[in-house]
N, C-alpha and C positions, 0 to 999 in steps of 0.2 A: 531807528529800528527798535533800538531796546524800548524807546518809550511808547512806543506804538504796545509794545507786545505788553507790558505794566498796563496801559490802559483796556488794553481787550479784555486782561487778567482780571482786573476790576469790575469793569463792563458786566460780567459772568459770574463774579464773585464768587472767582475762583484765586487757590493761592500755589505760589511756585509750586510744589511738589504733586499739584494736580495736573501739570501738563504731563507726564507718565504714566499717572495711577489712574485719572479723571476714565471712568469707562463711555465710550462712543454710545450714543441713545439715553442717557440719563442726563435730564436736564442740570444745568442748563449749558452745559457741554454740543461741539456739533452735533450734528445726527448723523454723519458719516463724514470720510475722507474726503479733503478741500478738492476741485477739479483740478486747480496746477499741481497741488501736492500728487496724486494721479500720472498727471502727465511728467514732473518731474521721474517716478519710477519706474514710469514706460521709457523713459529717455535711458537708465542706468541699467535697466535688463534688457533692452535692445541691443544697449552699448556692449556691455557684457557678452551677448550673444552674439555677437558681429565679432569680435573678437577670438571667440575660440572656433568662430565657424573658417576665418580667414588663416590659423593656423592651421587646422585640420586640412582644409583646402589648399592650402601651402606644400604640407607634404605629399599629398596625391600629387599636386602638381609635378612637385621635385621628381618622385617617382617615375613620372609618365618621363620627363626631360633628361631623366639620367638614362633611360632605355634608349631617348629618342637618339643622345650623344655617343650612345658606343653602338647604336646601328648608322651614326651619321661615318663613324671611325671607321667603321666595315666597308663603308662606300666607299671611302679617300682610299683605302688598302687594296680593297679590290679593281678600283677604277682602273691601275696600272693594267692589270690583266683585262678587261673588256678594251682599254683602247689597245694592246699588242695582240689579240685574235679579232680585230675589228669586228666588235658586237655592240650591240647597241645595250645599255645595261635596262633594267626597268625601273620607269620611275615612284618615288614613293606619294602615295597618295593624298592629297590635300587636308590637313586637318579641320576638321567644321569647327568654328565658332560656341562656345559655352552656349548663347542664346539659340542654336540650332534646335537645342537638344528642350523636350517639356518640361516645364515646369509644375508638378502636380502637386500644388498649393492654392489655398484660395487666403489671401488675406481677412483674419476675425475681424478686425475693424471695420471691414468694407462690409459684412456679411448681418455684423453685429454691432455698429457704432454705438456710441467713439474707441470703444475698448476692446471690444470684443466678449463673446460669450462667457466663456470664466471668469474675466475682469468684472462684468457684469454683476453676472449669479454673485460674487464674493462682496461686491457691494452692496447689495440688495438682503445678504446674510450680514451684513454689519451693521445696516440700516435697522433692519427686525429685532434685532438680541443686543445684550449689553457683551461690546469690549472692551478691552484694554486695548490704549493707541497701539504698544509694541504691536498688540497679536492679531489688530487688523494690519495694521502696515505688512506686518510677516504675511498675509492669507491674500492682499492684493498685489504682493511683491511676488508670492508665488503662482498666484494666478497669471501673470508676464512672462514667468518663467515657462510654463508648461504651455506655454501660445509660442514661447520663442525657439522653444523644442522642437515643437511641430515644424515650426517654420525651416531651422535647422537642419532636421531630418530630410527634410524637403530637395531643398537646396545642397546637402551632401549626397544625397542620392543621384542627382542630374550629375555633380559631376563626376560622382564616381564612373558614371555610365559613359562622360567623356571620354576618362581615362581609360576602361575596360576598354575602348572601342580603339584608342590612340595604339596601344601594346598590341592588340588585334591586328593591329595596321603597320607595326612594325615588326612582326613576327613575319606574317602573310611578307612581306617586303625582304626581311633576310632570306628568306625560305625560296620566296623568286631569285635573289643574287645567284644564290647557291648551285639553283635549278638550271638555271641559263647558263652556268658556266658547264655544269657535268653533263646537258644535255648538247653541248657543244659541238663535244666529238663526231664525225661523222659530216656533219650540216657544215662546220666553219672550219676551212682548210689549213689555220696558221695552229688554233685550238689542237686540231687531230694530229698536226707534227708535234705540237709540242709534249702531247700526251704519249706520242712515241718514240720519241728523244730521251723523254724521262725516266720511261718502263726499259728500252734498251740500259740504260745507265743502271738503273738499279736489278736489272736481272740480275746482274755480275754479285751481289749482295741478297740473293734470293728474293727477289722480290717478286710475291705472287698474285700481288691485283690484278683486278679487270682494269683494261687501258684507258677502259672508259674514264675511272678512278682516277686518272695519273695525271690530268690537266694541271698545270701547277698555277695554282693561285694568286701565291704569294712569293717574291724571288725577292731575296735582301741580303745585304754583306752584314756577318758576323766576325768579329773580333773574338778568339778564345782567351778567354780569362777567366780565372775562379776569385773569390769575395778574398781567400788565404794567400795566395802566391800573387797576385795583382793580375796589371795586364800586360797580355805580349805583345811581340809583332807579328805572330800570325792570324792571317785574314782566311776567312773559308765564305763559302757561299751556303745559304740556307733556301731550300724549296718546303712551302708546306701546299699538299694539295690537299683534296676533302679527308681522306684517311691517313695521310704520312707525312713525316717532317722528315728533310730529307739533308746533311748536312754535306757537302764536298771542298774538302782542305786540299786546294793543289798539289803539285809535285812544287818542293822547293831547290836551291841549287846549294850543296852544300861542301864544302870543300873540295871542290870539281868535280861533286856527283851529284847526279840526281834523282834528290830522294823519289819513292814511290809516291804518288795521291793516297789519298785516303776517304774512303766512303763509310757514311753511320746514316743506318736508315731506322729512325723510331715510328711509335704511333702516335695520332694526334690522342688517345686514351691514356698515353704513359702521362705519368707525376710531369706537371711544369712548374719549377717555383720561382720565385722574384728575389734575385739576393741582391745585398745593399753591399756596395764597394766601401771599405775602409779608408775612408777619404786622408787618416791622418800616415799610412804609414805604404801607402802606395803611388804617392806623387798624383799628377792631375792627366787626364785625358778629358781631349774637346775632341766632342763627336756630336752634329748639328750645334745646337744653342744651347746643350748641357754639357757641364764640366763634371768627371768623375761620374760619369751614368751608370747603373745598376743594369745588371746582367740575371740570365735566366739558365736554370739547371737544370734539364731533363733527369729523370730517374723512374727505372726502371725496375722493380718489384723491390722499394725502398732503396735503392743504390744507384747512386750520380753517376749518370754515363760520359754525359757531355756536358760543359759550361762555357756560357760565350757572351757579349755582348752584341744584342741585333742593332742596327743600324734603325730600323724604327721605332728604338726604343723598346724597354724590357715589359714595362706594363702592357703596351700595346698590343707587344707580339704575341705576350699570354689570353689577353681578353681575344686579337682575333682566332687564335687557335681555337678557344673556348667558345667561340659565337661559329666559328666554321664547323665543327664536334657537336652542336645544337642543330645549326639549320642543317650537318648533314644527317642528322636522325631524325628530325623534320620530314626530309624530303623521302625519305625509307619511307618511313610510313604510308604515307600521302602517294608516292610515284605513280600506284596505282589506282588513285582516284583521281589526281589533279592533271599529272604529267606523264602520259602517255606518248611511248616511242614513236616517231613521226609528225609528233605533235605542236605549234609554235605553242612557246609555254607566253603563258599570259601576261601581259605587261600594264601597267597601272595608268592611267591619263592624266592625273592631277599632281601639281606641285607642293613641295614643303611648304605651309603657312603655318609660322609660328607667330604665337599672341604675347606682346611685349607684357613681362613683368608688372610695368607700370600701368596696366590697365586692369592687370588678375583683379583687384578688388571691385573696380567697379562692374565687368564683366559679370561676376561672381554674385551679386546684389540686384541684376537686372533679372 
């Protein structure tokens, strides 16, 4: 190879320091950029561009999968409650395929071969004038880049549109869960005792919603424990319906009396926060398949009412309160244009399709 390149150097009667300085069009120098040298910086600004286009397209992606995962958690939560009022839940709608959706690009190459339109023009402007090799290599390397831009553009915009359209579809989806439980009452006989089981119970604690309101959601054993004192042994029961968390601590037996129960009825709007158990100075509890699991605090105009540990987990029980507190504002709004009293509320006909990981880049490229 070196002596290939000594002999060209000769050939041209040119010397080392001319392969930098030699200007492009001035004998007896090329007249412009070799064809592979071309195709090799189409191969590096392609490469390049494929690159930051597969991260950027990475994080949309994550995006869209992190919503899709904590409305998939809202299903598994709520499932309990549609199969004990025997309702059929709604299903969430089939996600289309990346290649669904237009692609509004026209490949340059194809339009403009072999390079396209500004690869073109910028060799034909190297060809005419005297360069420097750096400052054409720089003006065909830029002329790649602003094709691979386009291209770019292109291709983030389709799948933005994916994404916009997936959160669409999981909104619309929580928003149905929500709808079909509160719209319950009335229509499904086990749904309307329970909402009036619940509303009895918390009258005794003024409790002044509509019974409608009172369907309970979500029923799970808490453990009372603060992050400071550790955990006890007492167990209470936790109801959250669309507007209320509702906590009930049995009667216990306690030196051959028996203490009174205890009721705390918060709102799903009050402070929930996630505290971390002091693993090294309050010994171990196992509750499902974690040891020593963190607990949640309600507080109410800055001041800790209640602390407990829920049985489905502390993150959980916060993110469903926060996605039930959503889709029930949601459904406010909307009641009156979507879900109308007497109305079957609408249900979805297509299945979860999720697109393996291992295919996002080729997906993404087609």
């Amino acid at each position: 190879m070196i002596v290939d390149i000594i002999q060209e150097l000769e050939t041209r009667d040119l010397a080392y320091c001319t392969i930098t300085t030699a200007p492009f069009g001035a004998f007896p120098s090329l007249p412009t950029l070799d064809a592979h040298y071309v195709a090799q910086l189409r191969h590096l600004s392609r490469e390049n561009m494929i690159t930051s286009l597969l991260k950027t397209a990475r994080d949309l992606e994550s995006f869209a999968l992190e919503n899709e995962h904590k409305c998939n958690n809202l299903t598994k939560l709520l499932h309990v409650a549609f199969n004990s009022y025997d309702i059929e839940p709604p299903i969430l709608p089939e996600k289309k395929p990346l290649s669904a959706y237009p692609l509004k690009y026209d490949p340059p190459d194809e339009l403009h071969p072999p390079w396209g339109k500004r690869v073109q023009s910028a060799l034909e402007k190297i060809s005419n004038s005297s360069f420097k090799a750096s400052d054409a290599v720089r003006l065909v390397n830029s002329a790649f880049q602003r094709q691979d831009d386009e291209e770019m553009t292109a291709r983030l915009s389709r799948k933005n549109s994916q994404v916009m359209e997936r959160l669409h579809q999981v909104q619309e989806y929580k928003r149905g869960l929500l709808a079909t439980l509160r719209l319950a009452y009335g229509r499904f006989p086990r749904a309307t005792r329970a909402a009036k089981e619940f509303l009895s119970i918390t009258k005794r604690i003024n409790n002044t919603a509509d019974v409608r309101d009172c369907i309970p959601l979500l029923t799970t054993s808490v453990l009372l424990a603060t992050p400071k004192s550790g955990y006890t042994n007492t167990t209470a029961t936790c109801v959250v319906t669309s507007d209320q968390i509702f906590i009930n601590i049995p009667s216990i037996p306690l030196l051959g009396f028996l203490s009174h129960a205890k009721h705390f009825l918060f709102s799903t709007h009050d402070d929930i926060q996630v505290w971390e158990m002091d693993k090294k100075f309050h010994g171990r509890l196992y509750i499902g398949d974690g040891m020593n699991p963190d607990g949640v605090r309600i507080c109410v105009n800055g001041e800790e009412r209640m602390s407990f540990v829920p049985e489905v987990g502390a993150k959980r029980f916060k993110l469903f309160v926060e996605m039930v507190l959503e889709g029930t504002k949601s459904c406010d709004k909307e009641d009156g244009d979507v879900f109308e009293e007497g109305e079957d509320v609408a249900t979805f006909k297509s299945q979860v399709n999720t697109m393996p990981m291992d295919d996002f880049s080729l997906a993404l490229m087609m």
